[in-house]
TORKOL-4160 file (C-alpha; in steps of 0.2 Angstrom, whole numbers, padded with zeros to 4 digits, m for minus):
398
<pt num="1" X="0512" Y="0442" Z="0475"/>
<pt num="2" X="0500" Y="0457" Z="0472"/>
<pt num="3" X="0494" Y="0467" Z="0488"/>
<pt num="4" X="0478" Y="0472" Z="0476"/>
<pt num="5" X="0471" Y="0453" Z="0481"/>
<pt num="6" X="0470" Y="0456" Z="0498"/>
<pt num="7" X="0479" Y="0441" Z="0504"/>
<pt num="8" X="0479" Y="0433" Z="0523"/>
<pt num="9" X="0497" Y="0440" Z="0529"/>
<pt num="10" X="0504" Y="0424" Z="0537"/>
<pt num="11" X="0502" Y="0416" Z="0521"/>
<pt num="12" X="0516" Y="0401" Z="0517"/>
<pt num="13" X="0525" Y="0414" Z="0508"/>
<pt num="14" X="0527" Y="0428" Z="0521"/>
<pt num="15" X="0531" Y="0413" Z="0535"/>
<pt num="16" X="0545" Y="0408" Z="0521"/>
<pt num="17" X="0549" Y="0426" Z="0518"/>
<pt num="18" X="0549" Y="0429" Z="0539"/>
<pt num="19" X="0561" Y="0411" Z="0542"/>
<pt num="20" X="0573" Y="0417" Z="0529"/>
<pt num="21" X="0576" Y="0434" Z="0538"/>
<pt num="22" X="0578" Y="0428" Z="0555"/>
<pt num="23" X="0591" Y="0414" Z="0547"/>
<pt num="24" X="0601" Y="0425" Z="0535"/>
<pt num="25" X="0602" Y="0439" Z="0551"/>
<pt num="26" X="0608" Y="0427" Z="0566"/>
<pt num="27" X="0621" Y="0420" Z="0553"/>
<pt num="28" X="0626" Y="0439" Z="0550"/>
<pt num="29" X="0627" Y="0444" Z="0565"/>
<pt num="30" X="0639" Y="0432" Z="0572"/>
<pt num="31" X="0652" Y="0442" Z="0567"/>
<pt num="32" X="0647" Y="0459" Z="0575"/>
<pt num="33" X="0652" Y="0457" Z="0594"/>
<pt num="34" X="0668" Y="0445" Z="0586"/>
<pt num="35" X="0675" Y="0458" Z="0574"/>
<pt num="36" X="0679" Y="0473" Z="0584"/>
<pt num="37" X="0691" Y="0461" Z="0595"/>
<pt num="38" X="0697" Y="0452" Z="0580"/>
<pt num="39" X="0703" Y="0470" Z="0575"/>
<pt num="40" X="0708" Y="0475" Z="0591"/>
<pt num="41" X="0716" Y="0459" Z="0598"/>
<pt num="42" X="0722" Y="0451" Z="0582"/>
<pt num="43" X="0726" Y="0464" Z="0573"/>
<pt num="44" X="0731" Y="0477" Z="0583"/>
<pt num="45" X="0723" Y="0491" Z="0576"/>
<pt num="46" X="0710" Y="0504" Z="0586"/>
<pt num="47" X="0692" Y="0510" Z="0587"/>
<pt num="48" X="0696" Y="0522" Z="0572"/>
<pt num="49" X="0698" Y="0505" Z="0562"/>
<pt num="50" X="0685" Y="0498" Z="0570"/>
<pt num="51" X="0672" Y="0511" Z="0563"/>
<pt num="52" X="0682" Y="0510" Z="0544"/>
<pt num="53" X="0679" Y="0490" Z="0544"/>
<pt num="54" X="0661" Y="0490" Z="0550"/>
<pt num="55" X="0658" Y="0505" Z="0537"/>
<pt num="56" X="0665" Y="0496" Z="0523"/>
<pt num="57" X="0651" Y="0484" Z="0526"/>
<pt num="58" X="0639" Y="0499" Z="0524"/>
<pt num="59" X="0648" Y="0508" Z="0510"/>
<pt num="60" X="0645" Y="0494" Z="0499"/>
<pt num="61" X="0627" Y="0493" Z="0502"/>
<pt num="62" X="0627" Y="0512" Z="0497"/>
<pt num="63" X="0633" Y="0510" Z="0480"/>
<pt num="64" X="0622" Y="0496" Z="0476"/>
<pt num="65" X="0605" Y="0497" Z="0484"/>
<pt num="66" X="0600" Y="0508" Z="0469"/>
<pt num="67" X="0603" Y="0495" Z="0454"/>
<pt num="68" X="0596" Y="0481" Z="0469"/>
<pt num="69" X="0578" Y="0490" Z="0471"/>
<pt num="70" X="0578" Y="0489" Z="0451"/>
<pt num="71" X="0582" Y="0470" Z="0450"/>
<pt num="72" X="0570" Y="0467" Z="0462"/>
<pt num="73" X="0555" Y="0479" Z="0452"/>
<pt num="74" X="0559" Y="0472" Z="0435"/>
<pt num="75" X="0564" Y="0453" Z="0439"/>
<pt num="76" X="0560" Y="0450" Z="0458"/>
<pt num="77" X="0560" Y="0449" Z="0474"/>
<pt num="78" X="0566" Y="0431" Z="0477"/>
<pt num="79" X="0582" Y="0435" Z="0465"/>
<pt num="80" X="0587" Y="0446" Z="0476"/>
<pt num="81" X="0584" Y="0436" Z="0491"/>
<pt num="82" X="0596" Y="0422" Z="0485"/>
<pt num="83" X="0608" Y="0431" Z="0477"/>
<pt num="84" X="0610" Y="0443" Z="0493"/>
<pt num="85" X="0612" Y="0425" Z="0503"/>
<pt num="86" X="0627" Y="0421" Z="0490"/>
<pt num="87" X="0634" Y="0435" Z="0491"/>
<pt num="88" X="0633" Y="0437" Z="0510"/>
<pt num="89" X="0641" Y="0419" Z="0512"/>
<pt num="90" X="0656" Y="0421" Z="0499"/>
<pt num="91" X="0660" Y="0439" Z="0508"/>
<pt num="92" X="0659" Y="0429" Z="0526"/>
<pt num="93" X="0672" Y="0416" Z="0520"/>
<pt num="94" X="0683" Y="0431" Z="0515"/>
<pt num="95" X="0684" Y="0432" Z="0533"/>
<pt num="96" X="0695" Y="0417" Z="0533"/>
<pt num="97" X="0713" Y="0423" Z="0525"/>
<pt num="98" X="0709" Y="0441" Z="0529"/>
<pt num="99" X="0725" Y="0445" Z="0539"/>
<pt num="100" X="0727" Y="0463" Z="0536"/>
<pt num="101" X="0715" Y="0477" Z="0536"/>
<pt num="102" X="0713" Y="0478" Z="0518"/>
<pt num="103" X="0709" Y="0461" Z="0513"/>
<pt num="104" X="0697" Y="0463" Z="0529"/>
<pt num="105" X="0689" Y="0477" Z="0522"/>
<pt num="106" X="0686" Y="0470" Z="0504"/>
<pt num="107" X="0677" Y="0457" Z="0513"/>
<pt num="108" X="0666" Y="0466" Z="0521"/>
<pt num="109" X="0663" Y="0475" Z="0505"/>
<pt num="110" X="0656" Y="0458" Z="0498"/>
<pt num="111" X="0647" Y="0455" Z="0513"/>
<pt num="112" X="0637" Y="0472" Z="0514"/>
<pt num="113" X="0632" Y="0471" Z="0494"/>
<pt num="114" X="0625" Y="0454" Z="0500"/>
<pt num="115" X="0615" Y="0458" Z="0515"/>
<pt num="116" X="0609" Y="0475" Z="0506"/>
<pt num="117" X="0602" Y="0461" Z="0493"/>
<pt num="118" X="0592" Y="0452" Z="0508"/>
<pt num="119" X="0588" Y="0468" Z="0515"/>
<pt num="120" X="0576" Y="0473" Z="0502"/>
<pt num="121" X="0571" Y="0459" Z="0497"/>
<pt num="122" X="0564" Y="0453" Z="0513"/>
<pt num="123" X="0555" Y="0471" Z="0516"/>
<pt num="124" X="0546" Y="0473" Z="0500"/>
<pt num="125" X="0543" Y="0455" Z="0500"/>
<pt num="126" X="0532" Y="0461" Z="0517"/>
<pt num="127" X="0523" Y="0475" Z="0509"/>
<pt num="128" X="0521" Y="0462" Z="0494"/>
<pt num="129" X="0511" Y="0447" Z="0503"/>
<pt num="130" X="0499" Y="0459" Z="0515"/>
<pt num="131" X="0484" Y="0470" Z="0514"/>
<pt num="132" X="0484" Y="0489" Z="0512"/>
<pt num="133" X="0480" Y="0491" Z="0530"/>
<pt num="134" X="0491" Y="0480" Z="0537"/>
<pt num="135" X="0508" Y="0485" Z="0529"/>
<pt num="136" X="0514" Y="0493" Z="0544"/>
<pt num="137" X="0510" Y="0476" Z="0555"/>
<pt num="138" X="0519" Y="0466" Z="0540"/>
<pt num="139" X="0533" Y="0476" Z="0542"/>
<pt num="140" X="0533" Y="0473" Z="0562"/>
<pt num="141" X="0534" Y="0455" Z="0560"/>
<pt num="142" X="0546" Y="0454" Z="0546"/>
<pt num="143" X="0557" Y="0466" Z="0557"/>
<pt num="144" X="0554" Y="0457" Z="0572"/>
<pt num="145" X="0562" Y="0443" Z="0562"/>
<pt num="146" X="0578" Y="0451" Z="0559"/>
<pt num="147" X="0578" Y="0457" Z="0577"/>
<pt num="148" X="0579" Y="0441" Z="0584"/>
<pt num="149" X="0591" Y="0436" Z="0572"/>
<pt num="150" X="0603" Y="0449" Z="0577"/>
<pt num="151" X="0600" Y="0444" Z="0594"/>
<pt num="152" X="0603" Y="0428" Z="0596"/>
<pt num="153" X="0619" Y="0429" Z="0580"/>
<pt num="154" X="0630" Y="0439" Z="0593"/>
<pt num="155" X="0628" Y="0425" Z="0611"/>
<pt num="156" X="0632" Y="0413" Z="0596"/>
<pt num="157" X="0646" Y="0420" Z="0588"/>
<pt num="158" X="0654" Y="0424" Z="0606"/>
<pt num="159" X="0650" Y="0405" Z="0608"/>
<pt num="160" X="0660" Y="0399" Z="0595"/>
<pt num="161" X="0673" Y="0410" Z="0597"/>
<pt num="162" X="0678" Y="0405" Z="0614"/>
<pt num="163" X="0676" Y="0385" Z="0611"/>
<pt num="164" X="0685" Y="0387" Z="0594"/>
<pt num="165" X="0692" Y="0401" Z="0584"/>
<pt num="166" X="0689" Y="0417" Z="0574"/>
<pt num="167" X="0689" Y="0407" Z="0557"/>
<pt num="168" X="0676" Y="0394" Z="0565"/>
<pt num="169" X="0663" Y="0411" Z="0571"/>
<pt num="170" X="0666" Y="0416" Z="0549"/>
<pt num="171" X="0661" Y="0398" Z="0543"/>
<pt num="172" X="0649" Y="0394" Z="0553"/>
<pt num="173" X="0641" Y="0412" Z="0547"/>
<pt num="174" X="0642" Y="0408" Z="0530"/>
<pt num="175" X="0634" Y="0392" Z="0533"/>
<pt num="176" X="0621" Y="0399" Z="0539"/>
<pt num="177" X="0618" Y="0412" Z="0525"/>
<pt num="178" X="0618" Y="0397" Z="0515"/>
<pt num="179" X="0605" Y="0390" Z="0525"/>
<pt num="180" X="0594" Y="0406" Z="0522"/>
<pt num="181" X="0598" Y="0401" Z="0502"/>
<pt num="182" X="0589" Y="0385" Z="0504"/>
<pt num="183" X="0574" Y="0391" Z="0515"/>
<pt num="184" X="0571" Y="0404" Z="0502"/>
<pt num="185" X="0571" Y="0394" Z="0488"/>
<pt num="186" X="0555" Y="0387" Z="0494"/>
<pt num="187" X="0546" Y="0405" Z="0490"/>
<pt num="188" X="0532" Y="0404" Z="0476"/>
<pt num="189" X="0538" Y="0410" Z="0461"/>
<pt num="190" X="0532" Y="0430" Z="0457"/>
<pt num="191" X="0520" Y="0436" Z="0445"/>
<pt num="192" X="0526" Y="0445" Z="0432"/>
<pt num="193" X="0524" Y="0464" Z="0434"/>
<pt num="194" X="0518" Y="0477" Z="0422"/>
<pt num="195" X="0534" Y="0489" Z="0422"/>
<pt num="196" X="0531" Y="0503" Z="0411"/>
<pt num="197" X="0541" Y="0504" Z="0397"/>
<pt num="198" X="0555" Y="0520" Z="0398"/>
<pt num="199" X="0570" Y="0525" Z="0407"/>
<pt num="200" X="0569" Y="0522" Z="0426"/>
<pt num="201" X="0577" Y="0531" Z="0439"/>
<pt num="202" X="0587" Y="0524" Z="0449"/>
<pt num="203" X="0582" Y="0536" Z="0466"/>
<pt num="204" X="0565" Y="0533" Z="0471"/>
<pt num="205" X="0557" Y="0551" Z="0476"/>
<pt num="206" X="0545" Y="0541" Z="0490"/>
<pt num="207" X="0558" Y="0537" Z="0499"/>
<pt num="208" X="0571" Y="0553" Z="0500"/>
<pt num="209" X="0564" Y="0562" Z="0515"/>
<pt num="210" X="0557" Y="0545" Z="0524"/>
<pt num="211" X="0576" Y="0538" Z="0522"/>
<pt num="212" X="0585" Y="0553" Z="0531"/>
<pt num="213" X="0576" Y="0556" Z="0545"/>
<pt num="214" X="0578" Y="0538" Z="0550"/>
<pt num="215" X="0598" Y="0539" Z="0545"/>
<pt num="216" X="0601" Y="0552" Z="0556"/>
<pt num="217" X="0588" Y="0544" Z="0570"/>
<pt num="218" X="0595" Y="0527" Z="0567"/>
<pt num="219" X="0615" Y="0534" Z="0570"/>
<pt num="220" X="0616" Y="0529" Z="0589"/>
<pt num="221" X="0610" Y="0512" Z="0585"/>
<pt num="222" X="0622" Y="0508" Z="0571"/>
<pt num="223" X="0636" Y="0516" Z="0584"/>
<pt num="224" X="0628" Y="0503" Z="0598"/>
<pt num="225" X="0630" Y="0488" Z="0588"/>
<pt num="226" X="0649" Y="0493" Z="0579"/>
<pt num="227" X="0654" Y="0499" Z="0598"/>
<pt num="228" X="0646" Y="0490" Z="0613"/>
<pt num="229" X="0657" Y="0477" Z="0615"/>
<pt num="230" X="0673" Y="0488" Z="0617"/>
<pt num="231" X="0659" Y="0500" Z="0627"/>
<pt num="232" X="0654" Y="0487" Z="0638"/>
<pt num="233" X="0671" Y="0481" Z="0644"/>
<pt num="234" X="0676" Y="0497" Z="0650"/>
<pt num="235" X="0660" Y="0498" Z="0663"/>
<pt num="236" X="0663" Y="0480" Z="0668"/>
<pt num="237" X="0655" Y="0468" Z="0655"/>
<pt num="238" X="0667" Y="0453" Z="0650"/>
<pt num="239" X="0651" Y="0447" Z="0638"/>
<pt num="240" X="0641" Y="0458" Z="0627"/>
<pt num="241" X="0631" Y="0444" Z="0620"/>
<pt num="242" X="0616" Y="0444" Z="0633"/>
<pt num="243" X="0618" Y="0463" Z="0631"/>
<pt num="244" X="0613" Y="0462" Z="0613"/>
<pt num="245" X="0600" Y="0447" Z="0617"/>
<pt num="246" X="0593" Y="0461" Z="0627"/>
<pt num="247" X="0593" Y="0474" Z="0612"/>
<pt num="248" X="0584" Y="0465" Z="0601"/>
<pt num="249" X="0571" Y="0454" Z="0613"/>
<pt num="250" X="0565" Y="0470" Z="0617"/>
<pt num="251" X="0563" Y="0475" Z="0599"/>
<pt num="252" X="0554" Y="0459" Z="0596"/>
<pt num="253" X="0544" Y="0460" Z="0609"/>
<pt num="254" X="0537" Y="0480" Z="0608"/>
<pt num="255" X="0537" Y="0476" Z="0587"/>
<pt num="256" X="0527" Y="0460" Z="0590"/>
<pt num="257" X="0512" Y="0467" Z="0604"/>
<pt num="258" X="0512" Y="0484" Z="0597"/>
<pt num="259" X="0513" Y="0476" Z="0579"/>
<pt num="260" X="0498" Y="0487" Z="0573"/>
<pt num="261" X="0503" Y="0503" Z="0581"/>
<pt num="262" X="0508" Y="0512" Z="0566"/>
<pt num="263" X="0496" Y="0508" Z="0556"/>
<pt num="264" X="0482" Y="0512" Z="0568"/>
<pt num="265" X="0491" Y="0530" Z="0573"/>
<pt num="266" X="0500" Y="0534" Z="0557"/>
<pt num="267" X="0519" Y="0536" Z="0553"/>
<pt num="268" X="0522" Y="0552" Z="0558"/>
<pt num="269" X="0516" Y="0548" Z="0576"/>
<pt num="270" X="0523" Y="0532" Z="0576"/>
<pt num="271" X="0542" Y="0537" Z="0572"/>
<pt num="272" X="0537" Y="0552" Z="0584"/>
<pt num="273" X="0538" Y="0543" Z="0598"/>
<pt num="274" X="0552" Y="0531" Z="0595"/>
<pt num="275" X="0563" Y="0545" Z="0591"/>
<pt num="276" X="0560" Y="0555" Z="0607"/>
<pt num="277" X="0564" Y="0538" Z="0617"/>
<pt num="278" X="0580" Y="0532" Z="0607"/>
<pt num="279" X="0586" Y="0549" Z="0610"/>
<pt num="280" X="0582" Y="0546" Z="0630"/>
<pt num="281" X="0590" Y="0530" Z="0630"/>
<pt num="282" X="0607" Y="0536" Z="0618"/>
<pt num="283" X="0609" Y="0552" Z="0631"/>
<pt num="284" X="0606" Y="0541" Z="0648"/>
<pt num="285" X="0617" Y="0527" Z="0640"/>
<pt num="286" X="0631" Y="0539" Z="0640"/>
<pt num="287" X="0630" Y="0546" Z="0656"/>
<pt num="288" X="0624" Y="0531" Z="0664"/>
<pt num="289" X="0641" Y="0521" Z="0664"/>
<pt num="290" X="0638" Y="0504" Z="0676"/>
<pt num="291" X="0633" Y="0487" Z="0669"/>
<pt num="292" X="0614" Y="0491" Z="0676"/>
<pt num="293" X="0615" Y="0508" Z="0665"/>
<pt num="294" X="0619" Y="0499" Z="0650"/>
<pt num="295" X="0606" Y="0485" Z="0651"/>
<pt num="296" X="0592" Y="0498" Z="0657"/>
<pt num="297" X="0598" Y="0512" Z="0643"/>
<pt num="298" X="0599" Y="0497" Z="0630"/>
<pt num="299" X="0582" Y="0491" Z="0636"/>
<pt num="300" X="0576" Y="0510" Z="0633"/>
<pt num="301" X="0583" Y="0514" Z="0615"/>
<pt num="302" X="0579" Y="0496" Z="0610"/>
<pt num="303" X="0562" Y="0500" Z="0611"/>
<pt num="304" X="0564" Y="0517" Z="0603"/>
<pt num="305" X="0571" Y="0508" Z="0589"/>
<pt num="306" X="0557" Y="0496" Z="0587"/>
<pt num="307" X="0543" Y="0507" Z="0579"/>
<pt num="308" X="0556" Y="0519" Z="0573"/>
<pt num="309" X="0557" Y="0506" Z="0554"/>
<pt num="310" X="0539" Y="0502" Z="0554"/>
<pt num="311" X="0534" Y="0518" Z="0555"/>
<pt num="312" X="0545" Y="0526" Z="0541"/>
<pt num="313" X="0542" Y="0513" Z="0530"/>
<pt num="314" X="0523" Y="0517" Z="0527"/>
<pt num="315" X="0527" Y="0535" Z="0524"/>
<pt num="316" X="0540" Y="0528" Z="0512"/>
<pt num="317" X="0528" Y="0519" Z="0503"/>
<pt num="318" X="0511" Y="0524" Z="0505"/>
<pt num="319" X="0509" Y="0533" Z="0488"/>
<pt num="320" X="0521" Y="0520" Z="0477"/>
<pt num="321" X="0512" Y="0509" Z="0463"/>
<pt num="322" X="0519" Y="0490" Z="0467"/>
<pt num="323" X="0530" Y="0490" Z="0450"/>
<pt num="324" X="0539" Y="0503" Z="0459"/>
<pt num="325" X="0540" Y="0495" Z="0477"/>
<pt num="326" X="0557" Y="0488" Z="0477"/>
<pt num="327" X="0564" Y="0505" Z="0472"/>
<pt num="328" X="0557" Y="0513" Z="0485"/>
<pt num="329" X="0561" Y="0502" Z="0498"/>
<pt num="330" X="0579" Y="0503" Z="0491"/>
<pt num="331" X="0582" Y="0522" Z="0492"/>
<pt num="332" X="0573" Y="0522" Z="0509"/>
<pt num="333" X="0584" Y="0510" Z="0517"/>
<pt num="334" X="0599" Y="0514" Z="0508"/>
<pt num="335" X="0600" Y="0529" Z="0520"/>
<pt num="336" X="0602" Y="0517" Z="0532"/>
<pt num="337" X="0616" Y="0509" Z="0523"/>
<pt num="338" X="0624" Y="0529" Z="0522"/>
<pt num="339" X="0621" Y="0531" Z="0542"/>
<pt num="340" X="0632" Y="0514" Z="0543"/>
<pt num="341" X="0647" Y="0520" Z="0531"/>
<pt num="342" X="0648" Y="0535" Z="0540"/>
<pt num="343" X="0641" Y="0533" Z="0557"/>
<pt num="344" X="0655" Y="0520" Z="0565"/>
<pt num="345" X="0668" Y="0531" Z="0558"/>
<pt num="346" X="0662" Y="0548" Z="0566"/>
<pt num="347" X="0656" Y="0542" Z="0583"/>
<pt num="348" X="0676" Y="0530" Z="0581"/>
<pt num="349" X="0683" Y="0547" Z="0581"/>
<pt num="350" X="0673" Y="0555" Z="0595"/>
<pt num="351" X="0678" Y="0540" Z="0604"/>
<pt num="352" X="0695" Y="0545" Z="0601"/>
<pt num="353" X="0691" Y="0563" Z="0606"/>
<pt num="354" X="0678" Y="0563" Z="0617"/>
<pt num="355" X="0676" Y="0544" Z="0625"/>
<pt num="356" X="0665" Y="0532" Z="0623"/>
<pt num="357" X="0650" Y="0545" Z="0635"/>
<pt num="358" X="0653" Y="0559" Z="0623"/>
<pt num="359" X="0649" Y="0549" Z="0609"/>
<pt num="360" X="0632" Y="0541" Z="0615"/>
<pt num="361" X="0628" Y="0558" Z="0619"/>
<pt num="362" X="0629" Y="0565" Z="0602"/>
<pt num="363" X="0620" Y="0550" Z="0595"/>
<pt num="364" X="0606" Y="0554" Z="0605"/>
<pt num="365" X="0607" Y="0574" Z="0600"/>
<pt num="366" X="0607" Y="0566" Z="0582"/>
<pt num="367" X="0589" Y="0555" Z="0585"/>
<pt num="368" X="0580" Y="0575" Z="0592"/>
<pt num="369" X="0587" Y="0583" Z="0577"/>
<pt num="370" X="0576" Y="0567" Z="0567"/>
<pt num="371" X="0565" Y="0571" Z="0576"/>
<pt num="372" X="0562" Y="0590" Z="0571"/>
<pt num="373" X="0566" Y="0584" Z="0554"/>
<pt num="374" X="0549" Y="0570" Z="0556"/>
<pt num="375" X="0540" Y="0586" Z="0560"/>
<pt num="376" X="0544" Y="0602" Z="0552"/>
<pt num="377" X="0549" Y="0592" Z="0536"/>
<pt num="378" X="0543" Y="0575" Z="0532"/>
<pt num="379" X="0525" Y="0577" Z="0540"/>
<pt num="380" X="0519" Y="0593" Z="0529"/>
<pt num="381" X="0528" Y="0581" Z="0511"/>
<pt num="382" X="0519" Y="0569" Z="0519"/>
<pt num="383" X="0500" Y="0577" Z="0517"/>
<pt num="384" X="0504" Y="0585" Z="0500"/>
<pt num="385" X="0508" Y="0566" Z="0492"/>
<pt num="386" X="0494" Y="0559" Z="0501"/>
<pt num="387" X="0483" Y="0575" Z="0494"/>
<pt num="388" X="0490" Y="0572" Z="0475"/>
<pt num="389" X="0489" Y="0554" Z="0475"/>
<pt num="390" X="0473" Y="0552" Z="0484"/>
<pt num="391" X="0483" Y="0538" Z="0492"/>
<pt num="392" X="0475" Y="0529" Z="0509"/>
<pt num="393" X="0488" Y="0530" Z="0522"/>
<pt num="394" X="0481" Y="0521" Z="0538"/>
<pt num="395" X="0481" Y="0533" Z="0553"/>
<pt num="396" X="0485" Y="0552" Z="0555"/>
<pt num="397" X="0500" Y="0559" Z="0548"/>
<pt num="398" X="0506" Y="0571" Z="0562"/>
């Protein structure tokens, strides 16, 4: 699965990689509009418990995307892409007997180690079947994938919640992480990879700065998905499902006609404009509050969000050998996996503070400051790599 053979991208194996994704993330993301009111409603805790539970998913991804991005560079990429479904589904049948808060929160612990697993799997699994110059596109797609999974997961898990139960919205997930298991099973086995011999750390350079600035930018979209349904009831929505349809058609849509973009204008352009227009749509979605606002800010942000990945994952990358992919890719995204530990559980205690508007608001100050950082930061790192490596990032840097 080398790049250096210039392989057609919608090879067998990306399609594979590209059906596992979309799978693994609808069954995921049947929970997210179900557990805040499983808190809230069966439970009887609040919005500050709300943050904690959906960042105990994140907080586990934290501590081990590290030791995943080696697995995946010194065994491979498929490993992580089963195990991560296991995992997922044995964390998503915790659900079941989780009457408490805790045993809720361990769960959720299982479940983020799991779709951390898929998570980088499925990225450097991209970057792995495409051409050089076509990374960024491979990325898109791959994206677009787990877009439409979390799309349609929520208007399914809202589905099966009002026909049956709670406990019938976690099985059917875990079902369908299985299903995932099964699909990428089917994936070519790798190459072995030359993996220089020596101690290998953990934290991958490449991907430090191109990680922060999309944690920070990628805060109000972590705070969309943990609090729109509680969000949305307050300005008149009874059913968030279509809203999050919305959210991620858009995504799919902008990543899949503008698939190219950030290879043709570069990352630092790229994640440049998506940052300026999440930070619109997170501001106007604050102020905004009526049924149209949401759908027209969640259309706004969504496709913000859509390049913002993408774009961050070439600079991320651009100057890493392959033997070395999975690492970067872990330590990029894990910053991702930080946001979501921490993010809920901030913007849940400026809810508490400040209501739902404030708390929008600041998200969207949060995607400017990314944006200064992209700029001032990342873009001058940027040239000095490409300068020492003599490596061929696609497009212009700033």
């Amino acid at each position: 699965m080398s790049s250096s053979t210039s392989p057609p991208l919608f090879s067998r194996d990306f399609l594979v990689v590209a059906a596992s994704t979309l799978l693994f993330f609808a069954a995921f993301a049947m929970s997210i509009p179900v557990l805040p009111r499983y808190i809230v409603d069966e439970l009887g805790r609040g919005e500050a418990v709300v943050g904690l539970v959906f960042g105990a998913n994140a907080l586990a991804a934290v501590l081990v995307r590290p030791m995943i991005g080696r697995i995946g560079d010194r065994r491979s990429r498929r490993t992580l892409l089963v195990g991560g479904s296991v995992l997922t589904a044995l964390g998503l049948l915790a659900h079941v007997p989780a009457d408490t808060v805790t045993l809720l929160v361990l769960a959720r612990l299982v479940t983020g180690a799991g779709q951390a697993a898929v998570m980088v799997a499925a990225t450097t699994l991209a970057l792995d079947l495409s051409p050089l110059a076509r990374r960024g596109e491979a990325a898109s797609y791959i994206m677009v994938a787990l877009q439409l999974g979390l799309g349609t997961g929520p208007l399914a898990g809202e589905l099966v919640l009002a026909r049956y139960s709670y406990d019938a919205v976690w099985v059917l997930s875990a079902v369908g992480a299985l299903v995932c298991l099964a699909t990428a099973l089917g994936l070519s086995r790798e190459p072995r990879r030359v993996v220089p011999d020596g101690r290998v750390k953990l934290i991958h350079p490449a991907g430090v700065r191109p990680g922060i600035v999309l944690g920070i930018g990628a805060i109000g979209f972590i705070g969309y998905l943990a609090f729109v349904p509680l969000f949305g009831a307050e300005v008149g929505l009874n059913q968030v499902g279509p809203l999050f349809l919305v959210c991620s058609g858009t995504i799919a849509v902008v990543r899949t006609v503008f698939a190219r973009l950030p290879d043709r204008i570069g990352p630092v352009p790229g994640a440049s404009v998506a940052l300026l227009t999440m930070g619109v749509g997170l501001v106007a979605m604050g102020l905004w509050r009526t049924p149209v606002g949401l759908y027209t800010t969640t259309f706004v942000m969504a496709t913000g969000s859509a390049l913002l990945f993408p774009s961050l994952m070439l600079a991320a990358t651009a100057t890493v050998p392959e033997h070395e992919r999975a690492r970067a890719m872990a330590t990029f995204t894990v910053f991702i996996d930080v946001t979501g530990a921490v993010g809920p559980s901030v913007l849940g205690i400026l809810v508490a503070l400040a209501g739902f508007s404030g708390a929008f608001v600041a998200a969207g100050m949060a995607a400017f400051l990314a944006l200064l950082l992209l700029r001032l930061w990342l873009a001058p790192w940027l040239d000095r790599e490409r300068a020492r490596t003599g490596a061929d990032v696609p497009g212009a840097t700033g």
